[in-house]
C-alpha positions as CSV (number, residue, x, y, z in Angstrom):
1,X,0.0,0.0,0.0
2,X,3.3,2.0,-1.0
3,X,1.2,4.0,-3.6
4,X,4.1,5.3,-5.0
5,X,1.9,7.6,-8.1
6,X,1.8,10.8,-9.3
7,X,0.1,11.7,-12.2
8,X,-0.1,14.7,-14.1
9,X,-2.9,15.8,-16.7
10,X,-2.0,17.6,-19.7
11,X,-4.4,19.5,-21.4
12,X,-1.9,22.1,-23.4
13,X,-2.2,20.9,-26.9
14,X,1.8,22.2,-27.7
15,X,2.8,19.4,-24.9
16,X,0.2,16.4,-25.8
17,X,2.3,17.3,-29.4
18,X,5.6,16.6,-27.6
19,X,4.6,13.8,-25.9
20,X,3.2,11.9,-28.9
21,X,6.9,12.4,-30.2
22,X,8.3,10.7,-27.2
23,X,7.4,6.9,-28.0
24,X,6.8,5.4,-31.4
25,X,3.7,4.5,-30.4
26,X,2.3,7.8,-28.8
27,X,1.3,9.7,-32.0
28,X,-2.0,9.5,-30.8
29,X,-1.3,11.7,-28.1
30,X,-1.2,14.5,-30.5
31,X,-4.9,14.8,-31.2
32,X,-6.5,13.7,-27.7
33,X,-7.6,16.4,-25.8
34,X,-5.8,15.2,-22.6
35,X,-3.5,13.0,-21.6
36,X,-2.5,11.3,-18.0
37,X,1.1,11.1,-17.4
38,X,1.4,8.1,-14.6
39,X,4.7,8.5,-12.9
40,X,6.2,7.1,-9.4
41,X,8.3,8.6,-6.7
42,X,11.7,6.9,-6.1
43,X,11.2,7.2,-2.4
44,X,8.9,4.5,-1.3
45,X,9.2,2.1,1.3
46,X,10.0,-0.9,-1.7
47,X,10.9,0.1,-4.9
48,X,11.1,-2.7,-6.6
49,X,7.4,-3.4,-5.8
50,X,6.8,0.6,-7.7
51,X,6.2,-0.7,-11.2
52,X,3.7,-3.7,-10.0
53,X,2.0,-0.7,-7.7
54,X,1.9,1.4,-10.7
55,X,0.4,-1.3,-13.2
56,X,-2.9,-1.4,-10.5
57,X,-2.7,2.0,-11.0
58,X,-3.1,2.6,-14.7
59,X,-5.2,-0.1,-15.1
60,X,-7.9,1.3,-12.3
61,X,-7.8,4.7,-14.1
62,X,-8.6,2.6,-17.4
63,X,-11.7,1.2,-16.0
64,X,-12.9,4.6,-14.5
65,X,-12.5,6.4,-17.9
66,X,-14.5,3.6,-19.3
67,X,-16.9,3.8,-16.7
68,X,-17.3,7.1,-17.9
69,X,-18.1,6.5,-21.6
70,X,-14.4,7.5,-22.2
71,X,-11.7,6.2,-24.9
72,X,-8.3,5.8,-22.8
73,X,-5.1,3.7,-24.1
74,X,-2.0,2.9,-22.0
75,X,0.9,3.3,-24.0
76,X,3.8,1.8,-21.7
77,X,7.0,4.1,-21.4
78,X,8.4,2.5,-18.6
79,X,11.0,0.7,-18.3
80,X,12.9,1.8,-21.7
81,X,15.5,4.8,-20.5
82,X,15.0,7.0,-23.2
83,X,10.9,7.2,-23.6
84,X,11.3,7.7,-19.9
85,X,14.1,10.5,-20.1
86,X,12.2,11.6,-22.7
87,X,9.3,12.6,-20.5
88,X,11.2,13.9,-18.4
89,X,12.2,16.4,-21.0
90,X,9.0,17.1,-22.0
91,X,7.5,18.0,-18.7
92,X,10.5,19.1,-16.6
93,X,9.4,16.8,-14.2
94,X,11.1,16.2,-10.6
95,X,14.4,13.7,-10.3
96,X,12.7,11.9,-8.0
97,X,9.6,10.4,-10.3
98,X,10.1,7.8,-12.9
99,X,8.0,8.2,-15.9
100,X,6.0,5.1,-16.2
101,X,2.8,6.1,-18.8
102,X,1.0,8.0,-20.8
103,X,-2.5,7.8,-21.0
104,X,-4.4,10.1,-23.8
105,X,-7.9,10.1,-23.2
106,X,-10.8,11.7,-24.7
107,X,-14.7,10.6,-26.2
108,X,-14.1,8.0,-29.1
109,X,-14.9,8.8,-32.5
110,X,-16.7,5.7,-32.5
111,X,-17.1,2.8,-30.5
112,X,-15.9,-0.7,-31.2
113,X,-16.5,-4.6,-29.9
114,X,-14.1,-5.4,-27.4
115,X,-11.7,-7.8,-28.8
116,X,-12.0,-11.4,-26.5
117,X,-8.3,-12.5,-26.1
118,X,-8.9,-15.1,-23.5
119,X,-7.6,-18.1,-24.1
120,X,-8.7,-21.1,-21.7
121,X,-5.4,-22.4,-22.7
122,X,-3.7,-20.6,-20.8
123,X,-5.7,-21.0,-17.4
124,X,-4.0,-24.3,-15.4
125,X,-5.8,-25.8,-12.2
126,X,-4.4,-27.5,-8.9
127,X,-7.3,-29.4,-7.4
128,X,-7.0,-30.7,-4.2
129,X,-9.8,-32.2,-2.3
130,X,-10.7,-30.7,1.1
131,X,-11.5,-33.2,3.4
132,X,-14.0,-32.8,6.3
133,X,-12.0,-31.9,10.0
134,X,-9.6,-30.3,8.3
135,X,-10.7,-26.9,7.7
C-alpha cells in the first residue's frame, strides 16, 4: 500500500504534441484532448514493488474512464530509459519520479466490440480435495 503515483494531466495541446513524439507509439497523443502522465516517486518504502504498484494503478484509471463512456489507451513508457528520459524532457518533471505512462484520453470517435483475447489455454488448475476436519 506504497502507492508510490503521481500523475499529471496535460491539457496544453503544444505538450500532448511533444509527448506523442516521445514513443513510437504515442502519435496518438497528439490529437486527444488530454492525456495522464502516470509517474512514481523513487522514495517508497520498496521500490522494486513501484512498477507492480503502478500497473494497478493505470489499469484502475482505465476502468474509470471507461466507466465514464471515455476512450483511454495505456501506451507503456516504462522501463525503456530513453521514452522515460524523454518525458522527463517534456514535462520538466522532478528527479525523483520515474515516468511510467501516458494515457491520452478523450470521447471516441466511434465505439468498437471489445476484442476477446482469452484463451482457456492458458488458465492451469491445482485441485486438491478438502476433506471434512480439516478446515
Amino acid at each position: 500500500n506504497q502507492q508510490p503515483w503521481e500523475y499529471y494531466v496535460i491539457t496544453d495541446s503544444s505538450i500532448l504534441k511533444k509527448l506523442s513524439k516521445t514513443s513510437p507509439y504515442a502519435g496518438c497523443t497528439a490529437s486527444a484532448p488530454l492525456a495522464f502522465v502516470a509517474c512514481y516517486r523513487t522514495a517508497c518504502k520498496m521500490p522494486e514493488y513501484a512498477q507492480i504498484d503502478m500497473n494497478a494503478s493505470v489499469e484502475n484509471l482505465l476502468l474509470e474512464a471507461d466507466s465514464l463512456g471515455l476512450g483511454a489507451v495505456w501506451l507503456g513508457i516504462a522501463p525503456l530509459k530513453e521514452h522515460m528520459e524523454a518525458i522527463h524532457n517534456v514535462l520538466q518533471i522532478s528527479q525523483d519520479l520515474v515516468a511510467f505512462a501516458i494515457v491520452p484520453c478523450g470521447y471516441p470517435d466511434a465505439l468498437h466490440s471489445q476484442q476477446d483475447r482469452f484463451d482457456f489455454k492458458r488458465v492451469h488448475y491445482h485441485s486438491v480435495r478438502l476433506q471434512t476436519g480439516l478446515l
